[in-house]
C-alpha positions as CSV (number, residue, x, y, z in Angstrom):
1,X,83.0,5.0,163.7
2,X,85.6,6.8,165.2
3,X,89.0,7.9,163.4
4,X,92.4,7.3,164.2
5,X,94.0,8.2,160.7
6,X,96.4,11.4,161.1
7,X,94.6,14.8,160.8
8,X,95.2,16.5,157.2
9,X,96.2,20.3,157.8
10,X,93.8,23.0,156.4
11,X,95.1,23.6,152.6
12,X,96.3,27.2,151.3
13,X,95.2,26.6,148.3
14,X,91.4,25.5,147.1
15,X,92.5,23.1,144.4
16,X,93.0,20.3,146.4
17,X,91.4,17.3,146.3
18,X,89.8,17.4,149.7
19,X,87.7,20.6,149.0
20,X,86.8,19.0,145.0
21,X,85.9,16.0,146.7
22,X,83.6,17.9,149.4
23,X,82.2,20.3,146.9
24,X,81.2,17.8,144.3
25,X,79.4,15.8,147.5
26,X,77.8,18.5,148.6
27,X,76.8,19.4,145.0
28,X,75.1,16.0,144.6
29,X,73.2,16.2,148.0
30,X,71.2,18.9,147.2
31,X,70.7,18.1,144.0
32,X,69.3,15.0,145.5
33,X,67.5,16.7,148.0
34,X,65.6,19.6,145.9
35,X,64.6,16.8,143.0
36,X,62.5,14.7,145.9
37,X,61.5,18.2,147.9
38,X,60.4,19.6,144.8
39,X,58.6,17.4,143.8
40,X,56.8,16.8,146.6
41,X,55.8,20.3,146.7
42,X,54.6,20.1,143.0
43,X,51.9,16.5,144.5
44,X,51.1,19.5,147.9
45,X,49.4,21.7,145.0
46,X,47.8,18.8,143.5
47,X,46.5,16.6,145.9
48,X,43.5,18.8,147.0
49,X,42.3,22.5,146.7
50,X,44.2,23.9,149.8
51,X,48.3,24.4,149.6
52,X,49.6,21.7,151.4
53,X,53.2,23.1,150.8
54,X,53.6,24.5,154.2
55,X,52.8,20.9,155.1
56,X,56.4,19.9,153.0
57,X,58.4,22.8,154.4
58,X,57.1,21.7,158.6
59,X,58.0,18.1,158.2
60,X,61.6,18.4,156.5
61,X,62.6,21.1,158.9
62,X,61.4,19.8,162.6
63,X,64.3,17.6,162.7
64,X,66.5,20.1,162.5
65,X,64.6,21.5,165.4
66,X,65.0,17.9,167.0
67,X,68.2,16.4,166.6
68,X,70.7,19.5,166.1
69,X,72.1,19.1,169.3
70,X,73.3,15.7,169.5
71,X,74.7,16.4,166.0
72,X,76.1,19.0,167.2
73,X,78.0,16.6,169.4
74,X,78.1,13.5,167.1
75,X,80.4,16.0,164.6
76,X,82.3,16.8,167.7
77,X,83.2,13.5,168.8
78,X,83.7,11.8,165.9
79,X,85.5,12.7,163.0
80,X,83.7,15.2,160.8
81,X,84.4,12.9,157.8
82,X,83.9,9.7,158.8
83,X,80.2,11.2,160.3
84,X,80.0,12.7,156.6
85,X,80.4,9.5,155.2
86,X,77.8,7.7,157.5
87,X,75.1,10.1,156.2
88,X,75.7,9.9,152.2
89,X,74.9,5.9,152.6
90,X,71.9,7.1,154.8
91,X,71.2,8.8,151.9
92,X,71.1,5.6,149.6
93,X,68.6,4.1,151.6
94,X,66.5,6.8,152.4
95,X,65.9,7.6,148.7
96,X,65.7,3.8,148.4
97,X,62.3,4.6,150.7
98,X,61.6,7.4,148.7
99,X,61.2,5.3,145.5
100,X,59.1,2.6,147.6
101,X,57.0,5.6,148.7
102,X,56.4,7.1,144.7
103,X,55.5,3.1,143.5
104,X,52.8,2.6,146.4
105,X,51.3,6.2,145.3
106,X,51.4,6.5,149.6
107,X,51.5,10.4,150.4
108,X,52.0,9.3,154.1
109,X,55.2,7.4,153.2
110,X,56.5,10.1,151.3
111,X,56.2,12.6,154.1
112,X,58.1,10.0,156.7
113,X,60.7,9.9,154.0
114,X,61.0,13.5,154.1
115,X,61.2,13.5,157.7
116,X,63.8,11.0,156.9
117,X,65.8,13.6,154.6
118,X,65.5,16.0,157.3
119,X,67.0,14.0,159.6
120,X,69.8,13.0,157.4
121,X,70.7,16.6,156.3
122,X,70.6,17.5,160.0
123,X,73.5,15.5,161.1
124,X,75.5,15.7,157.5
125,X,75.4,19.8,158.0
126,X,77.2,20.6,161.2
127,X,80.0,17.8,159.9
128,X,79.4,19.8,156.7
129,X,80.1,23.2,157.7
130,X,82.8,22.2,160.2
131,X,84.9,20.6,158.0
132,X,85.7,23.4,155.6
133,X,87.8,25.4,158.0
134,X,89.7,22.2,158.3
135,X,89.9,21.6,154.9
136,X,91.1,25.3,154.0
137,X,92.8,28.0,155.8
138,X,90.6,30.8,157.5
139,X,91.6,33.2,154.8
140,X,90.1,31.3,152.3
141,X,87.3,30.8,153.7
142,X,84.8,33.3,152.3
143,X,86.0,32.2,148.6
144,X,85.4,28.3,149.5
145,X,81.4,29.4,150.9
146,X,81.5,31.1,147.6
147,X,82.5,28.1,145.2
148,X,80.5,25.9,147.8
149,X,77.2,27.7,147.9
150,X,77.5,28.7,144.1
151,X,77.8,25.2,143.2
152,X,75.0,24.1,146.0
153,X,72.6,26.7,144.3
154,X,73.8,25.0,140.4
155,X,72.4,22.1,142.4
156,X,69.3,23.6,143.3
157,X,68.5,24.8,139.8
158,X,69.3,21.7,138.0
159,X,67.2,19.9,140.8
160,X,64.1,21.9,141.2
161,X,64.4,22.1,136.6
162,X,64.4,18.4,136.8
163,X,62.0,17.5,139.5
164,X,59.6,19.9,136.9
165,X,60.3,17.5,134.2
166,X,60.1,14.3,136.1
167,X,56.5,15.7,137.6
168,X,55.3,16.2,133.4
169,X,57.4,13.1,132.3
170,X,56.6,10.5,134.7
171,X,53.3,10.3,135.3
172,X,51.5,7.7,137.0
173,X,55.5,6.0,137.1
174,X,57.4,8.7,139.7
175,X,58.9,5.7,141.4
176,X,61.8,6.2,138.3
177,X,62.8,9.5,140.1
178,X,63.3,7.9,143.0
179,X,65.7,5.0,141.6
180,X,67.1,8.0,139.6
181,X,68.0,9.5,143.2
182,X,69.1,6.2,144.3
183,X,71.9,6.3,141.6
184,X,72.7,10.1,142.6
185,X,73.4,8.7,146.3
186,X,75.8,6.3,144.8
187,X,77.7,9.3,143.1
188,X,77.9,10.9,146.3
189,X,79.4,8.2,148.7
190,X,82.4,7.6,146.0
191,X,83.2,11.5,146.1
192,X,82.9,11.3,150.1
193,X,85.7,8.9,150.4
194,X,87.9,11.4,147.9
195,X,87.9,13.8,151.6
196,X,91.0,13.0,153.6
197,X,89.8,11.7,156.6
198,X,89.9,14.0,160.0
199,X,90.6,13.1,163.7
200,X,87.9,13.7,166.0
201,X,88.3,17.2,167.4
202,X,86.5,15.8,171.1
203,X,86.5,12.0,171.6
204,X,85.9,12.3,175.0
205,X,82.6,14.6,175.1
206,X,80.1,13.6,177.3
207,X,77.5,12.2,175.1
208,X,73.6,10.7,176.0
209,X,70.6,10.1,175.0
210,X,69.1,13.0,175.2
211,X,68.2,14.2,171.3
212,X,69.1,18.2,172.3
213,X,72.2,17.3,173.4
214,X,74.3,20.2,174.6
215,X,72.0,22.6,172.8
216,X,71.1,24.8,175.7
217,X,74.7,25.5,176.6
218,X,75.8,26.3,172.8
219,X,72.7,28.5,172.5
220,X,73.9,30.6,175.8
221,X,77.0,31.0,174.5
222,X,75.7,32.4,171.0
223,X,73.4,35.1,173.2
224,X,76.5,36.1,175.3
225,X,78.6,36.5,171.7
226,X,76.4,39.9,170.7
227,X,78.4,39.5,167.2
228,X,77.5,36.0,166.6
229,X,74.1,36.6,167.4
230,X,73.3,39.3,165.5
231,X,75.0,37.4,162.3
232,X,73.0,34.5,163.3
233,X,69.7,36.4,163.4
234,X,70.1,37.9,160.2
235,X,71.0,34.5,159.0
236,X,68.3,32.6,160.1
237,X,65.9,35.5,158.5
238,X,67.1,34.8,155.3
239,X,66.3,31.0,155.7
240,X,63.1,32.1,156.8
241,X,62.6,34.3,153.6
242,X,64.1,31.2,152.0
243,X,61.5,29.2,152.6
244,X,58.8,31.2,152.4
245,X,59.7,32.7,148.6
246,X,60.2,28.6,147.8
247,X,56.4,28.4,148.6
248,X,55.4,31.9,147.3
249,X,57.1,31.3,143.8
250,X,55.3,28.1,143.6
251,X,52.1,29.2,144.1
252,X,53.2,32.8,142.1
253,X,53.4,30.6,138.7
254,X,50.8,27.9,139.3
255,X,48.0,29.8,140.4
256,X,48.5,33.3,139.7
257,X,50.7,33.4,136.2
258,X,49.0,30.0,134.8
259,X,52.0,28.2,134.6
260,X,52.5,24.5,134.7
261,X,55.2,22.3,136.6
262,X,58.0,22.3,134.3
263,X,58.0,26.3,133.6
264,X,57.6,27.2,137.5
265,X,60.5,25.2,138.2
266,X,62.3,27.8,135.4
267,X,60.8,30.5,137.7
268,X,62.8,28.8,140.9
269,X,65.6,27.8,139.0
270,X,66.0,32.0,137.9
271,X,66.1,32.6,140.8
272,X,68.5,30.0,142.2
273,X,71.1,30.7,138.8
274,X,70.9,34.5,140.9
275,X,72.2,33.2,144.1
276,X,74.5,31.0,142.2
277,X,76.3,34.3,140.4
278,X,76.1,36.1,143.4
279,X,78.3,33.7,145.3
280,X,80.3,34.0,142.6
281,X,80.4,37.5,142.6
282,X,80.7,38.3,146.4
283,X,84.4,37.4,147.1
284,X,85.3,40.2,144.3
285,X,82.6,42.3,145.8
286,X,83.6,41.9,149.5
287,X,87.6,42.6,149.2
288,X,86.1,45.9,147.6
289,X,83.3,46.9,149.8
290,X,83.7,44.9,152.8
291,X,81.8,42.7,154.6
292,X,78.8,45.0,155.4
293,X,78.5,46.7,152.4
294,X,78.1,43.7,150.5
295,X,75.6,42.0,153.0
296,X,73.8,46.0,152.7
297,X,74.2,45.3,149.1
298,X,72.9,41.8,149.0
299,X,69.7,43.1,151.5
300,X,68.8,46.0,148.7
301,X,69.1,43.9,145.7
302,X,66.6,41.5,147.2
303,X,63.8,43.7,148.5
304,X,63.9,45.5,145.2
305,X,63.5,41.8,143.4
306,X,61.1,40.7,145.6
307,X,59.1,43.8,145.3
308,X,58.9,43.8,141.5
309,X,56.6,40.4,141.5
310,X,54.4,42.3,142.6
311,X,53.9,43.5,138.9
312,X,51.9,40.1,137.9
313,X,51.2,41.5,134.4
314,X,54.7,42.1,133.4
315,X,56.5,40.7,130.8
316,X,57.9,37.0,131.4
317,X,61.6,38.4,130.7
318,X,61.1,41.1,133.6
319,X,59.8,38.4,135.9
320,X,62.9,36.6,135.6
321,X,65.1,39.2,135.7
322,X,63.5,40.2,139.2
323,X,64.0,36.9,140.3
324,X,67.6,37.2,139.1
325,X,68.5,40.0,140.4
326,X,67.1,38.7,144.4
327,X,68.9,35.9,144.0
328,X,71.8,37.9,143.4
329,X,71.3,40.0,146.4
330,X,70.6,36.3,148.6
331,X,74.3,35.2,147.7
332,X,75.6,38.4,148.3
333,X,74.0,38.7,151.5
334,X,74.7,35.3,152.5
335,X,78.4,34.2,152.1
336,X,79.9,36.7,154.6
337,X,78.0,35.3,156.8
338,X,78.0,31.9,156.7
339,X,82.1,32.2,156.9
340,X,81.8,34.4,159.8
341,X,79.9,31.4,161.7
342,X,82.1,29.2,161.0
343,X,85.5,30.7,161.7
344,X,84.0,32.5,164.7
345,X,83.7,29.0,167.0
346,X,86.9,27.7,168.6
347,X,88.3,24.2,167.4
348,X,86.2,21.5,169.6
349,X,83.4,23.9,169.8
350,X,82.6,24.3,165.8
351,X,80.4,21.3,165.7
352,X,78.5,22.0,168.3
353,X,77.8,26.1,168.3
354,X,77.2,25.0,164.3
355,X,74.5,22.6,165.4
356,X,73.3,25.1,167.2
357,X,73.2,27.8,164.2
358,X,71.5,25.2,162.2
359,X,68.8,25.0,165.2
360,X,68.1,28.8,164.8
361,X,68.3,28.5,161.1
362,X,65.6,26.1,161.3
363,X,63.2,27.5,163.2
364,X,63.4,30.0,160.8
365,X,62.5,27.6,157.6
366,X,59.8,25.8,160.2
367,X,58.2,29.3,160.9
368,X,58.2,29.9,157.1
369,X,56.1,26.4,156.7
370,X,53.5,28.1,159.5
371,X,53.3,31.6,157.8
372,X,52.7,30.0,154.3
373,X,50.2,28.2,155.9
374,X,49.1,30.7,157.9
375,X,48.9,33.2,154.5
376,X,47.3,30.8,152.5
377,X,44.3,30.2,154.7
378,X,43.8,33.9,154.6
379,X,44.0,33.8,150.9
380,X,46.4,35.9,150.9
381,X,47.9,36.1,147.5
382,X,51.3,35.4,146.7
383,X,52.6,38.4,145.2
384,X,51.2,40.3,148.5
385,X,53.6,37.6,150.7
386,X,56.6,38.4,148.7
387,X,55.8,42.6,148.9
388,X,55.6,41.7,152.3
389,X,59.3,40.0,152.4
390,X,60.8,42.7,151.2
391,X,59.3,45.4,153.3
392,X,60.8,43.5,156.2
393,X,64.2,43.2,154.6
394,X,64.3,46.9,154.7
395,X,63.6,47.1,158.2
396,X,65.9,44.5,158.8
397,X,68.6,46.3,156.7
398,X,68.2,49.6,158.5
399,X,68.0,47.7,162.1
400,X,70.4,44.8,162.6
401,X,72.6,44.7,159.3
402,X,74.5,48.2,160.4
403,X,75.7,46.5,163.5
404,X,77.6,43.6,161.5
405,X,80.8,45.9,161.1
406,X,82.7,42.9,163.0
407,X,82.7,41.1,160.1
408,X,84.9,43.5,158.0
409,X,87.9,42.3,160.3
410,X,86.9,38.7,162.0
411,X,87.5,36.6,158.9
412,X,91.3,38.0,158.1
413,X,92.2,37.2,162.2
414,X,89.9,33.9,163.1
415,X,91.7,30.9,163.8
């Protein structure tokens, strides 16, 4: 597994075939990954009275919880694109199992081939992540998480769109989606090859059985990096609101606006086109306002969204221009910091303290699973949950976001 082939240098310039070969593969994975999720959230509001969405959310996101460490390491002592390569033909077969689990009708299959997705998207993301400051230079980096997380969230919206019309299409036959997904993989693991390959940044690291790996250690040294923590906790909130608005908007057009599969999907998918053009937007934004104000920016424009569904009786067009405008504020708030965390490590520690981020991340999206589930047994209704999103934003905003001036000068003197 292990790379020998000389190390590419980080490009000055994004056109390069490196970073269109890693964007288009990471454009395809979650594609691939919100067609099968979403739809498995669609069969959680359909196989029995109760939500079982929180269900979906706990069982994708506890390997992350699980196995972050050792990828942590695993991206660490092997090269980054060799261990990207590994998982996209994981990929393949996993959505192979998918397709098994959709024929046999078997819920309980399904859910171990989430868990399987999980696990796969646990070791591709700190390889992931790590990779792009060594495909591009550090002062590019804020415009690559822009094209990268615009194009992820085109993913999501064309995903979650077409998970809604496989659901209505494919009755009784969903095993096609997964055979469909099959072919996606196939897509993927030809771009992944496209990606120069890498040397390992650590061959030598110690490395065991032990599924945490050096996860204790790379969490210390995030607590005793005050700026790194408070960008990771405000990081990790947003998966957390992440996950819980995924759940809330489902239920929001279901349940509360009457909607079937195929039109709440256009609900999520309004929302993800927002944090698509917000990406898009934030390295104009940024070089004007700075790092802050834009994440401050971000923060505003997606309590006030988020607060408008309130409003179940507005018009349709109003509802989707709420959603817009939080998804805006999401990629606004988002792409500072996810450039911050990765130019912020040292080379040989990326992979690891990455690992790590994507531990705290996903505690966050687990804890969203619990609260949803949590919520909905209180019959709490899902306009209330998504008021109650955005009244902690604020808070957040006025407490922690202020202190995140280090990122106005990190990203132009990280190397």
């Amino acid at each position: 597994m292990r790379n020998t082939a000389p190390t590419a240098q980080p490009a000055d310039k994004l056109g390069n075939i490196s970073f269109i070969a890693f964007t288009l593969t990471q454009y395809l994975g979650a594609f691939n990954d919100n067609v099968f999720k979403q739809m498995m959230l669609f069969m959680a509001l359909s196989i029995s009275a109760d939500d079982k969405q929180g269900v979906v959310m706990v069982i994708f996101s506890v390997p992350f919880l699980l196995f972050s460490g050792m990828a942590g390491l695993v991206s660490e002592r092997f090269s980054k694109t060799t261990v990207m390569r590994a998982s996209k033909v994981g990929e393949w077969v996993i959505m192979g199992l998918g397709a098994l689990g959709f024929y046999l009708q078997s819920w309980e299959l399904l859910l171990f081939t989430l868990f399987l997705m999980g696990t796969q998207s646990t070791f591709f993301g700190p390889a992931k992540y790590g990779a792009i400051p060594e495909i591009v230079q550090t002062s590019l980096l804020v415009k690559a998480n822009g094209i990268v997380q615009m194009t992820t969230f085109l993913a999501i919206i064309l995903g979650m769109a077409f998970a809604g019309i496989l659901t209505d299409s494919l009755k009784g036959q969903l095993w096609w989606a997964g055979v469909i997904c099959m072919g996606i993989s196939i897509l993927g693991i030809l771009t992944v090859y496209q990606i120069k390959p890498r040397q390992a940044n650590r061959p030598d690291i110690p490395f065991g059985i032990n599924p945490f790996g050096n996860m204790g250690r790379s969490l210390k040294k995030i607590w005793h990096d005050k700026p790194l923590l408070d960008t990771v906790i405000a990081a990790s909130f947003f998966w957390f609101s992440g996950g819980i608005v995924t759940q809330a908007i489902n239920n929001y057009g279901t349940r509360l606006l009457g909607l079937d599969e195929r039109s709440t999907s256009f609900l999520l998918a309004a929302l993800s086109a927002g944090i698509m053009l917000g990406c898009l937007l934030c390295s104009l934004i940024e070089k004007k306002l700075g790092s802050k104000r834009t994440i401050i920016l971000g923060g505003v424009c997606v309590a006030v969204g988020e607060g408008l569904l309130y409003f179940t009786s507005m018009p349709m067009g109003m509802i989707y221009t709420s959603l817009l405008l939080a998804g805006i504020g999401s990629g606004l708030y988002y792409v500072p910091m996810a450039a911050y965390m990765q130019a912020k490590p040292p080379l040989g520690e990326k992979g690891e303290i990455l690992g790590a981020i994507n531990f705290c991340n996903y505690i966050g999206i687990v804890g969203s699973g619990l609260v949803w589930t949590a919520l909905t047994k209180l019959d709490i209704p899902a306009n209330w949950s998504l008021v109650g999103l955005a009244l902690s934003l604020v808070v957040l905003i006025v407490v922690m976001l202020p202190q995140l001036g280090h990122l106005d000068e990190s990203l132009d003197h990280e190397t």
